[in-house]
N, C-alpha and C positions, 0 to 999 in steps of 0.2 A: 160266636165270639163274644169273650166280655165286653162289657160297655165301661171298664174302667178309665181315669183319664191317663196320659204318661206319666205326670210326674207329681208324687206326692208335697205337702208342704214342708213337710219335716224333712224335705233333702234326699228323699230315696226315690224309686220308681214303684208305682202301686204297683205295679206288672213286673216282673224281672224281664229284661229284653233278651236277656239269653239266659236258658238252662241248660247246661254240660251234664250228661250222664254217662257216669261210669259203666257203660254195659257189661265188664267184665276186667277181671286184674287180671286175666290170665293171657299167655301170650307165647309166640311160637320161635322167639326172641330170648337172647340173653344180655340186654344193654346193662352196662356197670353204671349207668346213672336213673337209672328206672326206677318213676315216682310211683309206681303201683307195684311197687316191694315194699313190704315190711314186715319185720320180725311176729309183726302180732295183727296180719292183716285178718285173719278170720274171717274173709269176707265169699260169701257164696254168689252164684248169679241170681240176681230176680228174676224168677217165673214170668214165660209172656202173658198170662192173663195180668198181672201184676204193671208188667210196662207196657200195655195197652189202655189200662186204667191209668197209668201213668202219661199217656200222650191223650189221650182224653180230655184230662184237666188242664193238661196243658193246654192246650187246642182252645177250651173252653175260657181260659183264663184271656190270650190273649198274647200269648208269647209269641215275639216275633223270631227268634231262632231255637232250635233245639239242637245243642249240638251229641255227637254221639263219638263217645273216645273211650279210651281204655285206662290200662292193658292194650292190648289187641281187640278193638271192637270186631273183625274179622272171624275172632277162632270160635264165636258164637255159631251155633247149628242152624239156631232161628232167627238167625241178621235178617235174611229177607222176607220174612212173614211180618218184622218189626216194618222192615222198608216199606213192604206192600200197605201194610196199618198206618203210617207216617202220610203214605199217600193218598189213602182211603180217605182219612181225614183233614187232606191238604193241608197239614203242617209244611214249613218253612223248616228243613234241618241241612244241619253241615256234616262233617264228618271229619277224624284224625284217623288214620291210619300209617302204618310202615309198611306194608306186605300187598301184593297184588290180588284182588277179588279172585274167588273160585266163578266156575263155569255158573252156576246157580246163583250167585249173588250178582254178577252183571246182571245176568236177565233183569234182577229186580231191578238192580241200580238204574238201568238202559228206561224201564219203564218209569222209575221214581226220582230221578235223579239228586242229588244234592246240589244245595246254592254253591257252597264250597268246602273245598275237601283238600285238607293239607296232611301233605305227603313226609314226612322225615326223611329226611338226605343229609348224613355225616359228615361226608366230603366225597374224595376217588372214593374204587373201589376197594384196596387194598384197607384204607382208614375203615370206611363204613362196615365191612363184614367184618374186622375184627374187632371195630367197638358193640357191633350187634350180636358178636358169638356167633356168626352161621355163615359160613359159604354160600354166596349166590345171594343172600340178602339185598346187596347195591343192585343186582340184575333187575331184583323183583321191583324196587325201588322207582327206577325208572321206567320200567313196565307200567307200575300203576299208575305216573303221574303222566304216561301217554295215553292210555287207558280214558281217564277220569277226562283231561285234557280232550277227549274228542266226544264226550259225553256234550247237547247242546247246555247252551247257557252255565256252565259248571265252572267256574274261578277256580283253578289250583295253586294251592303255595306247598312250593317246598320250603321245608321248616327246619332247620339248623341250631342245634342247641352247640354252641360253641364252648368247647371244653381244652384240657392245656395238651389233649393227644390232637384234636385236628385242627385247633387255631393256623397254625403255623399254614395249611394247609385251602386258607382260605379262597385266595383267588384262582386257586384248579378249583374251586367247588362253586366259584363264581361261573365259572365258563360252564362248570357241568350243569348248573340249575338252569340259565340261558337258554343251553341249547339243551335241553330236557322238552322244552314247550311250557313251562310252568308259568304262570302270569304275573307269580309276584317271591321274593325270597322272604321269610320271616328268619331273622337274626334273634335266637334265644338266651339266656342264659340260665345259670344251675340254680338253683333250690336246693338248701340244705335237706330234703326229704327225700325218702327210703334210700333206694342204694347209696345214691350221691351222700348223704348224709355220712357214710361212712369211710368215704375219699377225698377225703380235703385237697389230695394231689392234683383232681381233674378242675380244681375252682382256676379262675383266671388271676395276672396279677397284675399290681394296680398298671405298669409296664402294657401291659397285652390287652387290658381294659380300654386304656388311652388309645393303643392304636386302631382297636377295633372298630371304636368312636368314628374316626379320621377314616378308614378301610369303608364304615358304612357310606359316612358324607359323602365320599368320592364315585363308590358305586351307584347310588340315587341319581346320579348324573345320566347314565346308563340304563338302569333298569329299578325297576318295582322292586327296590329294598327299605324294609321299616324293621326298626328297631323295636322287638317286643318290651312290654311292660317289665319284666324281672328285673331291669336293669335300674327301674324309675325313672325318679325324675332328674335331668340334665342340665338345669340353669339356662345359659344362654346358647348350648348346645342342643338343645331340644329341637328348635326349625330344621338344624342341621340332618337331622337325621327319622324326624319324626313329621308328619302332613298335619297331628293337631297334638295338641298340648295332651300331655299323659295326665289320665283318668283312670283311677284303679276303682272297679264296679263293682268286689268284692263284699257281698253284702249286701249293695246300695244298690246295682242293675243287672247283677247276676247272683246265682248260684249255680253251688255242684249237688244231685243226688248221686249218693255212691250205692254199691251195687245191692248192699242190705236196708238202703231207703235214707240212710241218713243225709240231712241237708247240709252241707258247711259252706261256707262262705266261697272258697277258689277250691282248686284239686289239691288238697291236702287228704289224706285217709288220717287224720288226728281228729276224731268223733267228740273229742272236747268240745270241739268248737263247733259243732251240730247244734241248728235252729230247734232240731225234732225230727220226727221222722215219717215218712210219708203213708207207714201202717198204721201206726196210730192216729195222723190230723191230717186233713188236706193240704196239698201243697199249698194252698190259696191261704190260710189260717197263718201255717208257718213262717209264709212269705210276712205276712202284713204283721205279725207281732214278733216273728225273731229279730236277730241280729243286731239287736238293742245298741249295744258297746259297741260296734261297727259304726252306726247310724250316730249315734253321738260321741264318739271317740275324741279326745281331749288330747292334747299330746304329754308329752314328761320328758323330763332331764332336757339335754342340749336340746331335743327337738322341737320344746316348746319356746326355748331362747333363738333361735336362729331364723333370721329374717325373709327366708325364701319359703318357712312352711306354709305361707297362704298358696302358694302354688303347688309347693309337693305334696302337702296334706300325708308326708311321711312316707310316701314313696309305694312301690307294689306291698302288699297285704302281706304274702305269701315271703317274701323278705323280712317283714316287722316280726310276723309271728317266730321267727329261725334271731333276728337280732341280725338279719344282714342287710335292712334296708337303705341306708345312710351311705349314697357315692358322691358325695359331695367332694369327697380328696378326689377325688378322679379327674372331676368337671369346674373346679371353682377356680374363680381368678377373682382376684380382692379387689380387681378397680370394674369389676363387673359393673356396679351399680351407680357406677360414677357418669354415667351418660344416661341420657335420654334413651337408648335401642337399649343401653345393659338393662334398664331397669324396667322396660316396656316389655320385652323377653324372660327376663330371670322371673318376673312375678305376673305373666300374660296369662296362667290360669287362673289368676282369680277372676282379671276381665272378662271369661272366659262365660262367666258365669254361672261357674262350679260350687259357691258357695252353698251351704244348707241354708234353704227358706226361697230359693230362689221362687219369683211367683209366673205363673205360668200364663204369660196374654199372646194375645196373636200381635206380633209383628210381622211387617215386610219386611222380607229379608234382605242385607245391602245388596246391593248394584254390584260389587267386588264380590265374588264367593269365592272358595279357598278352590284350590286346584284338584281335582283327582285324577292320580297321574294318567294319563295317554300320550304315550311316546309320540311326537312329531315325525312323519315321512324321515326328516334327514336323522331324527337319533335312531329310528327304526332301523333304517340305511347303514348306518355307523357303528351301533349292536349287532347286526347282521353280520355282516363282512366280518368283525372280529370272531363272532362266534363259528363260522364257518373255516374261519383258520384256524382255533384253536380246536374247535372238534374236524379236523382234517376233511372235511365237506368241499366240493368245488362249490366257485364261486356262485350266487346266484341260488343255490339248492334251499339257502331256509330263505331266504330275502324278499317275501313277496311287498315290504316296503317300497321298493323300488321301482316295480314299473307302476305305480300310483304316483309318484312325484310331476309337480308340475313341471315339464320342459322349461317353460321359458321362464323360469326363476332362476335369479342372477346364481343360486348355488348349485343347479342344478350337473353345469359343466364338471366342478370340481368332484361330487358327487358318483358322477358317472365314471370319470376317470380313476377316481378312488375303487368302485366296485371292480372294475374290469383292470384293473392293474393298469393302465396307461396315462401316468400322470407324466410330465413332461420333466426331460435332464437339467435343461436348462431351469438356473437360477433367475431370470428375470421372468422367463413364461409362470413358472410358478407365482413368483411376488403375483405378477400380472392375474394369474388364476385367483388368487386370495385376496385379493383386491377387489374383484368383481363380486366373489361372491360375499364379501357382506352388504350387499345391499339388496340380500336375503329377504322374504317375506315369510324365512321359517327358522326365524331364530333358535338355538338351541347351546347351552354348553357343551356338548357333546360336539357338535358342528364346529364350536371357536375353539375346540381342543384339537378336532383335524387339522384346520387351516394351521394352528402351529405347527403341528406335524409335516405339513406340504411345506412349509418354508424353512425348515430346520432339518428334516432326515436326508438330504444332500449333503449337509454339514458334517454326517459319521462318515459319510463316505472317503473323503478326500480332503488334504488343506490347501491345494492348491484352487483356491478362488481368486481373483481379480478384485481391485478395493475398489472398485463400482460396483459391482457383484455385493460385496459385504456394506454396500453402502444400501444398494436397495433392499438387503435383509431387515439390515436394521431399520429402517424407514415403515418398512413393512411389519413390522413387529409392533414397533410403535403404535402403526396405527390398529393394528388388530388389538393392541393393549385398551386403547380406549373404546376400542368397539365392544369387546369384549365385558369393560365393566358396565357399560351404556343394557345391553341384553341379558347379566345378570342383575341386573337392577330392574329389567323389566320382568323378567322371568320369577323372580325373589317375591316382590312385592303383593301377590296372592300367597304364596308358599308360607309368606308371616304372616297374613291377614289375621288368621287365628288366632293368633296370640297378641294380636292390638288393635282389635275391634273398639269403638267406642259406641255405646248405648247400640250396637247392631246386632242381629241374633246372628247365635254361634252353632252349629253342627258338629260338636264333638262328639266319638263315639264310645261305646264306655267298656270298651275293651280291643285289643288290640284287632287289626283285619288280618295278621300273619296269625292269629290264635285261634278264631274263629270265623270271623266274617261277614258281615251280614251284607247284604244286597246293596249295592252304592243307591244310598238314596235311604236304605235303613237308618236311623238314627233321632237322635231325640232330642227337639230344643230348648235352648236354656239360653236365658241373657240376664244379664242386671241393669238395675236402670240406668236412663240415661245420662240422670242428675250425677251418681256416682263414679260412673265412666265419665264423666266429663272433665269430672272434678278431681280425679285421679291418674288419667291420660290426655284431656288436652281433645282438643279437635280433630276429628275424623279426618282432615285435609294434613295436619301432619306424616300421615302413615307414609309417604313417599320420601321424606326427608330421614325418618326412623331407618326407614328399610338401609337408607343410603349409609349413614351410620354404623347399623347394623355390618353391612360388607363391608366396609372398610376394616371392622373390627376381626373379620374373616377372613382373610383374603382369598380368592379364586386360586387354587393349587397350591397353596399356601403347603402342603403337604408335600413339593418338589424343591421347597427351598435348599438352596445350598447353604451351609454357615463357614464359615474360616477366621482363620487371626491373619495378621501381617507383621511379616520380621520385618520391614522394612519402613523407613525414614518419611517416603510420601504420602500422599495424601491420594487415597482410592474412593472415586467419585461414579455417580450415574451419570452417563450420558443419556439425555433426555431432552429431543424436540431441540436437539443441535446446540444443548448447555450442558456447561460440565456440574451439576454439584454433588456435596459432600455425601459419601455412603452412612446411611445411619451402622453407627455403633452401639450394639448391647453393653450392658452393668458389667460383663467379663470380658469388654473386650473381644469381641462378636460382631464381624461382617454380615449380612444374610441377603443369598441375591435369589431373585426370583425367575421364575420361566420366561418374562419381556425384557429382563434386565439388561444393557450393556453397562459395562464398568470399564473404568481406565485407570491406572497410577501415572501419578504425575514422575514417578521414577521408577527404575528398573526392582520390583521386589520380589518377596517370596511369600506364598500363600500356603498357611499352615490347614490343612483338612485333616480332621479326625473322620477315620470310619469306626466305628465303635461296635462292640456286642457283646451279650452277656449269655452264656453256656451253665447249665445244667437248669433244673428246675428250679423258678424261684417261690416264695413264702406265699401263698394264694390272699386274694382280696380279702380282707375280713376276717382271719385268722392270725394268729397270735403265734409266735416264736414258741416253739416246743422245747427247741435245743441250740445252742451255740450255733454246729454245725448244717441248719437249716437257713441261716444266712449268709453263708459263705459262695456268694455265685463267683465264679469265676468272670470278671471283665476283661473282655480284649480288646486293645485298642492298634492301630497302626496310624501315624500321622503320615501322612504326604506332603510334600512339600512341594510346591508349585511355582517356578519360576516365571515371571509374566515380563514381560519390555516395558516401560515407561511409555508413554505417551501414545501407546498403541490400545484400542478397544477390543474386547472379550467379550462375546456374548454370550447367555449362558451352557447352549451347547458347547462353544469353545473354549471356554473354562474346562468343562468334562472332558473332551479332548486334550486338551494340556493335560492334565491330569493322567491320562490312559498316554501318552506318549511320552511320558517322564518317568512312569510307574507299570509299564504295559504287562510286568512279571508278575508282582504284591498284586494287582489289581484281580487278571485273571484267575490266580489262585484262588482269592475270598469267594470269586465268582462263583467259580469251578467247585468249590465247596459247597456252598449255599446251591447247589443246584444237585449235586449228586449224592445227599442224604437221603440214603434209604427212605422209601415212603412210611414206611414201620417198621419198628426195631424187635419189639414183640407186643403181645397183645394186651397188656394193660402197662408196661411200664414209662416213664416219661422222661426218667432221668437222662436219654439216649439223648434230647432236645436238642439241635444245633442251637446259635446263637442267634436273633433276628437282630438283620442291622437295625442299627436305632437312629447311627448319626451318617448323613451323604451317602445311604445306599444306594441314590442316582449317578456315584462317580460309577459303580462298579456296569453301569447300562454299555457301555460299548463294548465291553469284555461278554455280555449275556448275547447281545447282535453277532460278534464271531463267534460265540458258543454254537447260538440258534443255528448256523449256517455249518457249523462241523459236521451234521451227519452221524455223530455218536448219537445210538440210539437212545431214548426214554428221554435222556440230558439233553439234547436238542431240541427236542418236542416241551420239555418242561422251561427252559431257555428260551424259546418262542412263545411262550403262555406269557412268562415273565417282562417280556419287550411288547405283549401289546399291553401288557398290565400299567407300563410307565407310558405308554401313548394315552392309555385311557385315564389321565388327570382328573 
């Protein structure tokens, strides 16, 4: 092994920490956004004495991962004589594939195995085999990632490159990666390079960007979902959906060799941007003198004006080099920087210690270190049970969360009752249940998302309650509100550590873990001094009050809000802790209640709800108007109108109830729509798109409960995917 140190002075890594090799463009695949297509690829496989010599060096250098991707690294003849060689000389390698190993490359695999090996997964399978071109495609899909999955010590991600045919299609491909066995989801996005380059249609818009953002945040709660780098960088949305602050390595702690040797900075096949090439110099040569402009890169135009590039440092590479790197419209809010958390978060990579010249000492590392996700017993528990109903499993069949839980933890009851279907009718047993168990010693948002659920799904049921009954809802509600912010405040405050370290060493990794992977515990540190962080963020004993900040600025479910106007004359107030006061109002005129909210008017009014949506294809992120006619989405709106009593309280299940028994016809219908859209219309076109609600798509949830329960086939089963999707906040 070399004897190099980690990290150069000049801001790069002597060593690349990962090198990606193109083993091959070729593939047994036809995806329409396939980055190893191109007009003018020319590119041959290298000879194995060639990438034997080629792992060699590597070995010798000191690389801590090698990864091995395509094309289809599979359709190689001599994949396993490389694996056998990879092992011979105990490299560290990962792997990308879409297609299930032949009999002969297990052997190898079985005997060599990789660190981790991410799997591509489109969405169903009706989406996947026809954005892949091949019948059976999604079969083999999942084949491999049980395959790889039972391989010892082997980490698989299924890897979703999210485009405008399966977006829509997201949370069936949540349930399917779940219960696949896969350890982690990587959330991708497109690159204007090879096919994609020539489909503007499949790009996302800035609409389906935003909610993808919110779809991640919310899933993270649940399972191992990270946001890859193509997206960059996110402002104050970054914790939300990312474990460390985005680092693009491009150049600085990786590279790519593609198949005829040339080095480039990420997986572009554009040899422009080639350090050199591994027949002519050593990789070892290359490494340490290419990538000059990389390693010193300067910014220009807006991106050298704009106050967040100390932390985006302009975003993923492979973005700049296309002119799409810039999501700032996506993620920005102008009073960002106006607090303490906005402005600890919008620019926490610089703390990060990412700057060039960083200098390399030993510190001890703080006492707080950042999280790596490991699901808790109860989120285990809570993942489990849903993923067993959505993939029609009896209960119990994937769950081995569960007989590991401690009995005598106060959540254990609700728990068990939750698994085994026998949660109690009664509305006081319940309170009573949710009650006990927050004084949980296994805290988890996932957990204060059931206990709503145990106190509220009685509520779709019937409106004949007793106002003792709705007296101890609301009581109970109450208190889980502030239980609830009490446990994402403690759960939170490692999840930001990264991004508001002061003078403490940081563990960022320099390329995403849904991309490649490296071994938890891979990675390479970096801090700036102490004097700087001090003098820049304040003292280390702040970071609990930041964090505090920070959620507020967030809110928990904040993605279940209800919004409305009111035609009426009164005064619509929170009921809160047995006081009535006034509902904040938005700049238009905007109610907004949330999942703990009770609300009352002091007089009999009407409550204006828009459900909103917009139908056909819209103008994709980062692309420019072609035609007139390329803006013309069609918007649909229907307003509901909501009659509520005076001096009577609403909670906000009972609001959506009013709503569904005043409108039980308009409601069902949008429902009933939105649910029985053909999976695929045909194989490349998008214009077919239903509308996705945008505005109160939580009125239409009671209508999707008697859906789920009709028994019409596909629309039931997809209608019960849909209702644990809104359980899982």
């Amino acid at each position: 092994m070399g004897t190099f140190s980690r990290s150069s002075s000049d801001g790069y890594s002597e060593v690349p920490v990962l090198v990606q090799w193109m083993a091959t463009l070729k593939c047994n695949l036809s995806c329409r956004h396939c980055l190893s297509v191109s007009l003018e690829n020319g590119f041959s496989d290298m000879p194995l004495h060639t990438v034997k010599e080629l792992i060699d060096e590597i070995t010798e250098m000191g690389v801590e991962e090698f990864l091995v991707t395509g094309g289809e690294p599979l359709v190689r003849d001599d994949l396993p004589e490389i694996i056998d060689y990879l092992g011979f000389r105990g490299q560290n390698w990962t792997l990308n594939t879409a297609v299930m190993p032949s009999e002969y490359q297990m052997k190898a695999l079985r005997e060599n195995s990789p660190g981790f090996v991410a799997v591509s997964l489109d969405g169903p399978r009706e989406v996947h085999d026809s954005f892949r071109g091949r019948e059976g495609a999604w079969k083999e899909a999942m084949e491999a990632i049980r395959f790889f999955r039972s391989l010892p010590g082997v980490r698989v991600c299924a890897g979703t490159t999210v485009t405008n045919i399966n977006y829509r299609y997201l949370e069936e491909t949540f349930h399917l990666v779940a219960a696949s066995g896969a350890d982690q989801w990587g959330i991708h996005l497109l690159v204007p390079e090879g096919r994609a380059s020539y489909h503007s249609d499949l790009f996302l818009s800035k609409r389906q960007l935003r909610h993808l953002i919110k779809f991640v945040s919310r899933k993270r709660e649940y399972f191992n979902v990270e946001m890859a780098d193509e997206i960059g960088y996110l402002g104050s949305m970054e914790p939300l959906v990312r474990d460390f602050p985005l680092t693009c390595g491009a150049g600085i702690s990786q590279c790519v060799i593609l198949p005829d040797g040339e080095v480039v900075p990420c997986t572009t096949l554009d040899r422009s941007f080639s350090a050199g090439n591994i027949h002519n110099r050593p990789l070892r040569e290359i490494w340490t003198e290419g990538f000059s402009k990389l390693r010193n890169f300067e910014p220009d135009g807006e991106c050298r004006e704009c106050i967040y590039y100390p932390a985006c440092r302009s975003g993923c590479w492979l973005q700049r080099k296309n002119g799409t790197e810039c999501f700032r419209e996506i993620w920005h809010v102008p009073d960002s920087l106006k607090t303490a958390a906005g402005i600890t978060v919008c620019l926490g990579a610089l703390a990060s210690g990412l700057s060039r010249g960083a200098e390399d000492h030993k510190v001890q590392p703080s006492a707080v270190q950042p999280v790596v996700f490991d699901p808790s017993l109860a989120d285990g528990i809570i993942m489990g049970h849903y993923v067993e109903l959505s993939a029609g499993y009896l209960p119990g069949t994937l769950n081995s969360y569960f007989d590991r839980f401690d009995r005598g933890d106060p959540a254990w009851d609700i728990l068990n009752c939750f698994q085994r279907g026998t949660l109690p009718q009664s509305i006081t047993d319940r309170c009573a249940l949710v009650c006990s168990a927050l004084d949980t010693d296994n805290p988890s948002m996932s957990l204060a998302a059931l206990l709503w659920r145990v106190v509220n799904e009685p509520l779709f049921e019937t409106e004949d309650r007793s106002e003792s009954e709705m007296k101890e809802v609301y009581s109970t509600l109450e208190t889980l509100r502030g239980r609830t912010s009490e446990w994402r405040l403690f759960i939170f405050a490692n999840r930001l550590d990264p991004y508001i370290r002061n003078g403490r060493i940081t563990d960022p990794p320099f390329f995403m873990y849904s991309k490649a992977g490296p071994r938890l515990g891979d990675v390479e540190r970096h801090y700036l001094t102490a004097d700087l962080n001090g003098e820049r963020w304040g003292d280390a004993n702040d970071t609990p009050a930041i964090t505090a900040d920070y959620l507020l600025e967030h809110p928990y479910a904040e993605g279940m809000n209800l919004t409305f106007k009111s035609s009426g004359s009164g005064e619509i107030g929170m009921y809160t802790a047995g006081e009535h006061e006034p509902l904040t109002i938005d700049s238009i005129g905007r109610y907004t209640v949330g999942i703990f909210d009770i609300i009352e008017s002091t007089e009999d009014a009407v409550l204006l709800f828009e459900i909103s949506a917009v139908y056909g294809a819209e103008v994709p992120y980062g692309y420019e108007l072609q035609s007139a006619e390329e803006s013309d989405e069609i918007h649909v709106s229907a307003t509901i109108e909501v009659s509520i009593s005076g001096g009577r309280k609403y909670s906000y299940i009972e609001l959506i109830n009013a709503a569904y028994r005043q409108h039980r016809d308009l409601i069902h219908e949008k429902a009933f729509s939105m649910l029985s859209e053909p999976l695929i219309h045909d194989r490349y076109s998008t214009d077919y798109l239903p509308g996705d609600i945008i505005e109160n798509e939580i009125l239409l949830w009671p209508a999707v409960r008697d859906i789920a329960g009709s028994g019409i086939e596909e629309i039931s089963m997809r209608a019960m995917k849909k209702d644990i999707d809104f359980w899982m906040f």
